[in-house]
Backbone as CSV, one residue per row, in Angstrom:
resi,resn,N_x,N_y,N_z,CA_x,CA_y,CA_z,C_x,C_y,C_z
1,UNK,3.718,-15.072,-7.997,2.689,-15.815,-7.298,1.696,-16.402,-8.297
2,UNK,1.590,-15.733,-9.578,0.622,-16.157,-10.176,0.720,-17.086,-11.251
3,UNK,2.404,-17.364,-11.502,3.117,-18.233,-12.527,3.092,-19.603,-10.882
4,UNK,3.361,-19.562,-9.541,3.455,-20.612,-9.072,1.944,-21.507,-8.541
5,UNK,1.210,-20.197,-9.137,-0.661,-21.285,-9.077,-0.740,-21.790,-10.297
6,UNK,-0.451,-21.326,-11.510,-0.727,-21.705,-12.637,0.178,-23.456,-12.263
7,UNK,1.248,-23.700,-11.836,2.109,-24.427,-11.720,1.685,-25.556,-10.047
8,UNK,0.477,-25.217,-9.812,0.537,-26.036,-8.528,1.364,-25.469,-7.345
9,UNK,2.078,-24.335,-7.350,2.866,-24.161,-6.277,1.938,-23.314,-5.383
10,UNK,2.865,-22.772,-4.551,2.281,-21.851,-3.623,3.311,-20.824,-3.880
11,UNK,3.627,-19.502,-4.544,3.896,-18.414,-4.587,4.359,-17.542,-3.415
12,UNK,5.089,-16.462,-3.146,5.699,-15.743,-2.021,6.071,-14.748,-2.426
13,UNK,5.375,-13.271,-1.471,5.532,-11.855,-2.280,7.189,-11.684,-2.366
14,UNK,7.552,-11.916,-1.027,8.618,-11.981,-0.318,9.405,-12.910,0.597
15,UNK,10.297,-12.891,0.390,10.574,-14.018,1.859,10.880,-13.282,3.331
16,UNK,11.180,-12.077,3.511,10.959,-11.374,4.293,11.041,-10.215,4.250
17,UNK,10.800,-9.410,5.500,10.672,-7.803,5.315,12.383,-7.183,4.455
18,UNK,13.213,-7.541,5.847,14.733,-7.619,5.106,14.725,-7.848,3.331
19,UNK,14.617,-9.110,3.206,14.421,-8.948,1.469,13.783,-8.410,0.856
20,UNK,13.135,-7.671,1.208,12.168,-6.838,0.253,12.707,-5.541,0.345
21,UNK,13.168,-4.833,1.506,14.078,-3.859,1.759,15.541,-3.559,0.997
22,UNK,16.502,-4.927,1.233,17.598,-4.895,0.387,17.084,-5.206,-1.320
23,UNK,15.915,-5.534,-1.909,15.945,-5.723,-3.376,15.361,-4.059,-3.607
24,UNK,14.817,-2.816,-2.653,14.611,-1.692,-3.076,15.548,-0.774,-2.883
25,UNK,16.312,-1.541,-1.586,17.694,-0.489,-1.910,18.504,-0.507,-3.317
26,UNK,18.761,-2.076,-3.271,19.539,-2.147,-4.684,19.294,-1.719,-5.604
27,UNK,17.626,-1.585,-6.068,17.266,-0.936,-7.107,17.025,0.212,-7.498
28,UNK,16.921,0.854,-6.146,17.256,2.634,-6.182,18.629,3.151,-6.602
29,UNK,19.334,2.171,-6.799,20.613,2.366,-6.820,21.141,2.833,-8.764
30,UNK,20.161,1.980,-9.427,19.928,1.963,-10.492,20.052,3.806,-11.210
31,UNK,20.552,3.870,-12.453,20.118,5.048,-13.104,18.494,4.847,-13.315
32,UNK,18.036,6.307,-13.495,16.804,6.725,-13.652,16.346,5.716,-14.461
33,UNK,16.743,5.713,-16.108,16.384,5.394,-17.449,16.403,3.706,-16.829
34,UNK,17.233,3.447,-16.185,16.702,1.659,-16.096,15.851,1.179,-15.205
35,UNK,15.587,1.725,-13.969,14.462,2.107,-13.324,13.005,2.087,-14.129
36,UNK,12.908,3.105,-14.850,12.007,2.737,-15.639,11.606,2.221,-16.458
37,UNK,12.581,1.254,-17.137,12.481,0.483,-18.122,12.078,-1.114,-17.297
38,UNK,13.016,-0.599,-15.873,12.563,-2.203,-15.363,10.856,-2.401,-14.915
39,UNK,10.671,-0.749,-14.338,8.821,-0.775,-14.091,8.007,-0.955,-15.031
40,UNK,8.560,-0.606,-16.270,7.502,-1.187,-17.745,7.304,-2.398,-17.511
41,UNK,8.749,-2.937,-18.077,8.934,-4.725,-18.256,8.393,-5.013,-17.252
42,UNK,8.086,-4.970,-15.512,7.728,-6.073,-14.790,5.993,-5.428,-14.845
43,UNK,5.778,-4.310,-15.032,4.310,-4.161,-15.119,3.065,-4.924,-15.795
44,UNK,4.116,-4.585,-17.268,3.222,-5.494,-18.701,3.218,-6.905,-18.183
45,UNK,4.678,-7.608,-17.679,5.129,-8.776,-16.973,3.475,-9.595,-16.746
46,UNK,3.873,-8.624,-15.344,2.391,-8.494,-14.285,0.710,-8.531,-15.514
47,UNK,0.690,-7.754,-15.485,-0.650,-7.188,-16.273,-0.540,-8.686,-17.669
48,UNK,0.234,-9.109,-17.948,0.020,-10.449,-19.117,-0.589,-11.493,-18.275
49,UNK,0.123,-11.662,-17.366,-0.018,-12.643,-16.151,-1.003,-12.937,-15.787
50,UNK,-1.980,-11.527,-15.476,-3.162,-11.850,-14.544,-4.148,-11.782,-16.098
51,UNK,-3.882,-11.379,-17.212,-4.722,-11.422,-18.660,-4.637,-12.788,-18.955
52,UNK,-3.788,-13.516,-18.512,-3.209,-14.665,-18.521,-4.168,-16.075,-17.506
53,UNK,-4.239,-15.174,-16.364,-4.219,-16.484,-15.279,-5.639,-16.879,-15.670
54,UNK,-5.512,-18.530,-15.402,-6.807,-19.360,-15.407,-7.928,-18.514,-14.065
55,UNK,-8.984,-18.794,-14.917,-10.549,-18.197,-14.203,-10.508,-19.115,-12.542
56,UNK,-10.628,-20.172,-12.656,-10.452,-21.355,-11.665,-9.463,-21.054,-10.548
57,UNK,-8.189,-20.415,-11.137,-6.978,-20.450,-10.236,-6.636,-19.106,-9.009
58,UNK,-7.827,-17.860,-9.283,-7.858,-16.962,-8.514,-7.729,-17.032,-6.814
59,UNK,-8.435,-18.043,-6.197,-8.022,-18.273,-4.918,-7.407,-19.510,-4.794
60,UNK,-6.387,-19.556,-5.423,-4.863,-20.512,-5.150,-4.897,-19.939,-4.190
61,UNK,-4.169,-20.593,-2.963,-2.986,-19.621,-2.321,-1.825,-19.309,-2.600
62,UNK,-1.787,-18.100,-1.695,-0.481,-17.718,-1.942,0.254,-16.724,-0.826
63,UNK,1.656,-16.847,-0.297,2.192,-16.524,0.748,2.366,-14.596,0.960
64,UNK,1.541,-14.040,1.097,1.626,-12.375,1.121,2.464,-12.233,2.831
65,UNK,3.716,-11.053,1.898,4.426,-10.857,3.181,3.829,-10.314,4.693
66,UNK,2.751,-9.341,4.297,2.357,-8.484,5.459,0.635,-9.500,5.885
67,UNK,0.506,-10.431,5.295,-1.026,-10.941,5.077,-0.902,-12.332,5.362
68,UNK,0.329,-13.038,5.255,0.149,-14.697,5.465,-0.404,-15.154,3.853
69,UNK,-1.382,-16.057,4.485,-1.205,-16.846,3.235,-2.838,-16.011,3.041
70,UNK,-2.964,-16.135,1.533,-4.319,-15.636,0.696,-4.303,-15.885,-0.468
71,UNK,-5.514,-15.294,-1.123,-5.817,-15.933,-2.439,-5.058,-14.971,-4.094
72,UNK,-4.458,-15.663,-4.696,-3.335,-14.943,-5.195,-4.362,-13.620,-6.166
73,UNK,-5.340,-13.539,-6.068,-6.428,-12.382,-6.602,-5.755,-10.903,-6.227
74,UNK,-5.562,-11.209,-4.772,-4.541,-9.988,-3.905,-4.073,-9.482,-5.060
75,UNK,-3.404,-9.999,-6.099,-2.118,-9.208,-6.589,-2.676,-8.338,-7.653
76,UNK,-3.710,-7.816,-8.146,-4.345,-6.959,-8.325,-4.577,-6.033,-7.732
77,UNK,-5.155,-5.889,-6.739,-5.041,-5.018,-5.931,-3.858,-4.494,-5.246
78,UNK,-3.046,-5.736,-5.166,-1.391,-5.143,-4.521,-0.886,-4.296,-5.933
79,UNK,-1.463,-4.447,-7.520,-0.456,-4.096,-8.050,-1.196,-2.672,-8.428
80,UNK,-2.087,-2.243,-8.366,-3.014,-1.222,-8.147,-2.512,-0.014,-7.004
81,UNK,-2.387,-0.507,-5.644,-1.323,0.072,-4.862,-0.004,0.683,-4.963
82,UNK,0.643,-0.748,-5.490,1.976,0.064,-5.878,1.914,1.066,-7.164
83,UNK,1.173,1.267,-7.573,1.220,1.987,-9.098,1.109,3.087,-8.243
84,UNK,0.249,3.078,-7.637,-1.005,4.711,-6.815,0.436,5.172,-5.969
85,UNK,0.831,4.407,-5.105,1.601,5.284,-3.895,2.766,5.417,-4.286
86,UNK,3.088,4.985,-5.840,4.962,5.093,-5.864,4.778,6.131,-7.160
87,UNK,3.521,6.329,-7.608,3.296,7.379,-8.685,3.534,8.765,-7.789
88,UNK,2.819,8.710,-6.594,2.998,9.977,-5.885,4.592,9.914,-5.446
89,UNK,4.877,9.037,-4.910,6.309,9.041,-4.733,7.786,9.613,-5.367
90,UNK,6.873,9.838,-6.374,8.179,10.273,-7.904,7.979,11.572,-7.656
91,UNK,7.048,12.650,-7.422,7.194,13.626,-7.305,7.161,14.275,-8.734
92,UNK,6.266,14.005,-9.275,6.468,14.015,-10.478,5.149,14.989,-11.553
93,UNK,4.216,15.332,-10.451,3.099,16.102,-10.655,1.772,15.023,-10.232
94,UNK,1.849,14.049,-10.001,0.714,13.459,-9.375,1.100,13.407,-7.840
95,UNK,-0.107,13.583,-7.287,-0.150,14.099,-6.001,-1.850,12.983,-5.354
96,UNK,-1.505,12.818,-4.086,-2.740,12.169,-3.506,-3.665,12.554,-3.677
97,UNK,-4.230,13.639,-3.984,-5.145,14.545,-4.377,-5.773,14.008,-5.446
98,UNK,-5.370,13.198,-6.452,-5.328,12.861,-7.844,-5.490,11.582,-7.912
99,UNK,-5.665,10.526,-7.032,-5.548,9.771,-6.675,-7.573,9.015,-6.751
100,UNK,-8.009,8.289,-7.521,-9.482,7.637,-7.432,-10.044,7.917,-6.646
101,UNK,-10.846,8.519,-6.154,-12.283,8.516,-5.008,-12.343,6.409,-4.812
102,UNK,-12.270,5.741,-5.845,-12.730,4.068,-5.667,-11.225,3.586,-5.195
103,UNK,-10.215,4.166,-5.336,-8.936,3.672,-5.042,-8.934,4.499,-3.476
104,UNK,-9.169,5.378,-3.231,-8.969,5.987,-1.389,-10.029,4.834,-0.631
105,UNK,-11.118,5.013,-1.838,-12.120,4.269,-0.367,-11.850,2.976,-0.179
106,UNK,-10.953,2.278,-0.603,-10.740,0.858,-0.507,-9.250,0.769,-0.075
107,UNK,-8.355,1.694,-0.191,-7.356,1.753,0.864,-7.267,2.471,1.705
108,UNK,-7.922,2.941,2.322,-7.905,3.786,3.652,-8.398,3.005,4.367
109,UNK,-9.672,2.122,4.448,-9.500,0.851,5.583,-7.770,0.003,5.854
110,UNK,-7.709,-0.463,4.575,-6.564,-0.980,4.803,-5.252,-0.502,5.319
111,UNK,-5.179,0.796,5.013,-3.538,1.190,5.419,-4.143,1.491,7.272
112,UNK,-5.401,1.916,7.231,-5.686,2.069,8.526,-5.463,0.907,9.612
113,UNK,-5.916,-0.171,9.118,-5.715,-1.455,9.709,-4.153,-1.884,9.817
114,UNK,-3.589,-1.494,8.903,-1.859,-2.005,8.742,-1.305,-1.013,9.455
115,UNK,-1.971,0.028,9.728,-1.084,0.950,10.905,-1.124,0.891,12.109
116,UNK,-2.697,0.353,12.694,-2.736,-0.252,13.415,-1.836,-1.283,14.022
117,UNK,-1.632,-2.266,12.883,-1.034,-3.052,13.594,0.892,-3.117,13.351
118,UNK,1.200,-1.905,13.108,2.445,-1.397,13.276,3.082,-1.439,14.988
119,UNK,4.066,-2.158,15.093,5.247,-1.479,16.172,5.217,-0.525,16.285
120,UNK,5.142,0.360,17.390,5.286,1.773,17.672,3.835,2.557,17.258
121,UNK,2.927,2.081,16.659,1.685,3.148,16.254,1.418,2.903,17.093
122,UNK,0.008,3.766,17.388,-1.253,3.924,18.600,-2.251,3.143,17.481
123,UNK,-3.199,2.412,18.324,-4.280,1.844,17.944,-4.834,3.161,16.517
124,UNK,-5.716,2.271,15.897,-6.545,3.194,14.926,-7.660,2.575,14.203
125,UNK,-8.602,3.361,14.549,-9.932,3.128,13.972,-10.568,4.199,13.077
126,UNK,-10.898,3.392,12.015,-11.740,4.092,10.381,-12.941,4.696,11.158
127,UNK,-13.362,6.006,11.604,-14.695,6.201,12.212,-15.753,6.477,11.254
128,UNK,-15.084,7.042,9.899,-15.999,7.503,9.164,-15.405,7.693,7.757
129,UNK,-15.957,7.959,6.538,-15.278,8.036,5.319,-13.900,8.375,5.457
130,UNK,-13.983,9.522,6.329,-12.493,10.439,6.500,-12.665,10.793,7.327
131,UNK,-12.199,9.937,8.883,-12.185,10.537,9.904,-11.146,8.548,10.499
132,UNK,-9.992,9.171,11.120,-9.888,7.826,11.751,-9.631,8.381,13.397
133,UNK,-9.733,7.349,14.567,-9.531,7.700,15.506,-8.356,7.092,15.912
134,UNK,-7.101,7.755,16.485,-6.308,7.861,17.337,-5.572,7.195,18.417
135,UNK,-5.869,5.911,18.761,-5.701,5.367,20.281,-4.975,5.931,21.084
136,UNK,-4.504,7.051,21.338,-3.396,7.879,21.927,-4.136,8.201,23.195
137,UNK,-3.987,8.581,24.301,-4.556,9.104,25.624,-3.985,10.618,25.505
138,UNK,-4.941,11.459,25.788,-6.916,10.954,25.109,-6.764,10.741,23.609
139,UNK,-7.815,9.972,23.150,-7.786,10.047,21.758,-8.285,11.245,20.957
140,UNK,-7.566,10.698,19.989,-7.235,12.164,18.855,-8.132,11.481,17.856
141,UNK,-9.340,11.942,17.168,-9.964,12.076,15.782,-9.286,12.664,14.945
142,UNK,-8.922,11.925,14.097,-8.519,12.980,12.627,-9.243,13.198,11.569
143,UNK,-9.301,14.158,10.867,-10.245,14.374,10.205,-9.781,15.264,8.879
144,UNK,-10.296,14.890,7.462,-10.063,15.765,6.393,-10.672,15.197,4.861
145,UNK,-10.476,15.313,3.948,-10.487,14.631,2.707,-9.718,13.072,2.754
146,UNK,-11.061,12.184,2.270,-10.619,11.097,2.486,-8.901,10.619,2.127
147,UNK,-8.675,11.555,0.832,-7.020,11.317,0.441,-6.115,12.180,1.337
148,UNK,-6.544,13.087,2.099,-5.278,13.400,2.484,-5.067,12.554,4.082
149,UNK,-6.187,11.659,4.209,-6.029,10.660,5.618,-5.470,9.931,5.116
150,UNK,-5.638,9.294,4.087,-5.099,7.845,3.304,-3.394,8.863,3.115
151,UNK,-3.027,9.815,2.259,-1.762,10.290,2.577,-1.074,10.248,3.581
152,UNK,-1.623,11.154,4.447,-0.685,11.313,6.382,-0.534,9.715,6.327
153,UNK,-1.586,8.661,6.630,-1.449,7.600,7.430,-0.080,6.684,6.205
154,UNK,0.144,6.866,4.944,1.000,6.211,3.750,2.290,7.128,4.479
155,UNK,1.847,7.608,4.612,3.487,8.589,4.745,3.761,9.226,3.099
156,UNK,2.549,9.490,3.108,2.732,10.358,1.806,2.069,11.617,1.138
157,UNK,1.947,12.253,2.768,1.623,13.566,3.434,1.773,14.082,4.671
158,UNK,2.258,15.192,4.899,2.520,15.740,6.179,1.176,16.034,7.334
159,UNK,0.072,15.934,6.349,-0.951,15.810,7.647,-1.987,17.554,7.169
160,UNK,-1.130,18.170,6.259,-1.504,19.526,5.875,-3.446,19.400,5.480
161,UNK,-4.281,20.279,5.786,-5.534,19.779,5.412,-6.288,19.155,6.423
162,UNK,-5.628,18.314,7.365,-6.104,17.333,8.338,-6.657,18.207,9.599
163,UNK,-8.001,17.814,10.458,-8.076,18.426,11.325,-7.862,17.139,12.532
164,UNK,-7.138,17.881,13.499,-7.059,16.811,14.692,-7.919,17.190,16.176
165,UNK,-8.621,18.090,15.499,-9.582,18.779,16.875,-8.594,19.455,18.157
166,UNK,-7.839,20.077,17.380,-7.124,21.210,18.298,-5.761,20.815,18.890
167,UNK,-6.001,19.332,18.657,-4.812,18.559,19.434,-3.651,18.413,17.971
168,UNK,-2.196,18.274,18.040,-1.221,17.875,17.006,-1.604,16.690,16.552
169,UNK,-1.413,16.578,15.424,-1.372,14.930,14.350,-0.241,14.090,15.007
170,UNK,-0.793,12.923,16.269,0.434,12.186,16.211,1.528,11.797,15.360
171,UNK,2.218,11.596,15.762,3.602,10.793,14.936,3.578,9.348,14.503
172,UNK,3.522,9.322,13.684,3.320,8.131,12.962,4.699,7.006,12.202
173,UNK,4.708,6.034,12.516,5.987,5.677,12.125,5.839,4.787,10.949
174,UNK,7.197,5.195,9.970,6.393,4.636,8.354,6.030,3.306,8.311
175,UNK,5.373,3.627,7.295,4.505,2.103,6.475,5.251,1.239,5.868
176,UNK,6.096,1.771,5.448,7.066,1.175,4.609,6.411,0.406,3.132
């Protein structure tokens, strides 16, 4: 996205959910050792890019799969994300727990809002640092350490820690 502002274009995270799905299957498919050689190379990639991009060219647009069109700045923050939730993902000794106090408080609105507007979720509202509410009949408050809400709601915690005021932690269907 940020080589097609430099270029006058308009950029695209993805062309759809499907493609973004089949390019992570394929690449899980990969041995370990190239896996990680490919997350170096496209990181530094990334990280030259935006060391790179013109001052002027930050709100280009640009086509974000889950967002429409926005200002290609996003990809900082998108690439901030993927570092955070696929670091926990490895299983590897970093854990949500470990995770920025400045990085939870600025994605826990968001994954809250994107769960919201998930197929199959119940409504959900941020009530408080770490507390979201539920749309379920009756509604359910959840409540705990701001990371382990931002976890449950990523799908990258079972909910352990969380209080739901007596009632079970709905079911939540992934984020993907």
């Amino acid at each position: 996205m940020l080589r097609a502002a430099r270029s006058g274009l308009i950029g695209e995270q993805y062309p759809s959910e499907q493609a973004r799905a089949g390019a992570i299957e394929a690449g899980a498919r990969r041995p370990a050792a190239v896996i990680r050689a490919e997350v170096d190379r496209a990181v530094q990639e990334c990280l030259t890019a935006m060391r790179q991009h013109p001052a002027g060219l930050w709100d280009a647009p640009a086509i974000w799969l889950r967002g429409g069109r926005g200002p290609v700045r996003g990809a900082v923050a998108s690439l901030r994300s993927e570092l955070e939730f696929h670091h926990v993902d490895l299983a590897a000794g970093y854990a949500p727990e470990d995770w920025p106090a400045e990085f939870v408080a600025t994605e826990l609105p968001r994954v809250t809002a994107l769960m919201s507007d998930r197929a199959g979720a119940p409504s959900m509202t941020l009530i408080a640092a770490a507390a979201v509410r539920i749309g379920t009949v009756p509604p359910v408050d959840v409540t705990g350490s701001p990371a382990a809400v931002l976890a449950w709601l990523s799908g990258r915690g079972d909910g352990s820690g969380l209080d739901a005021g007596g009632a079970g932690l709905p079911s939540l269907p992934p984020l993907a």
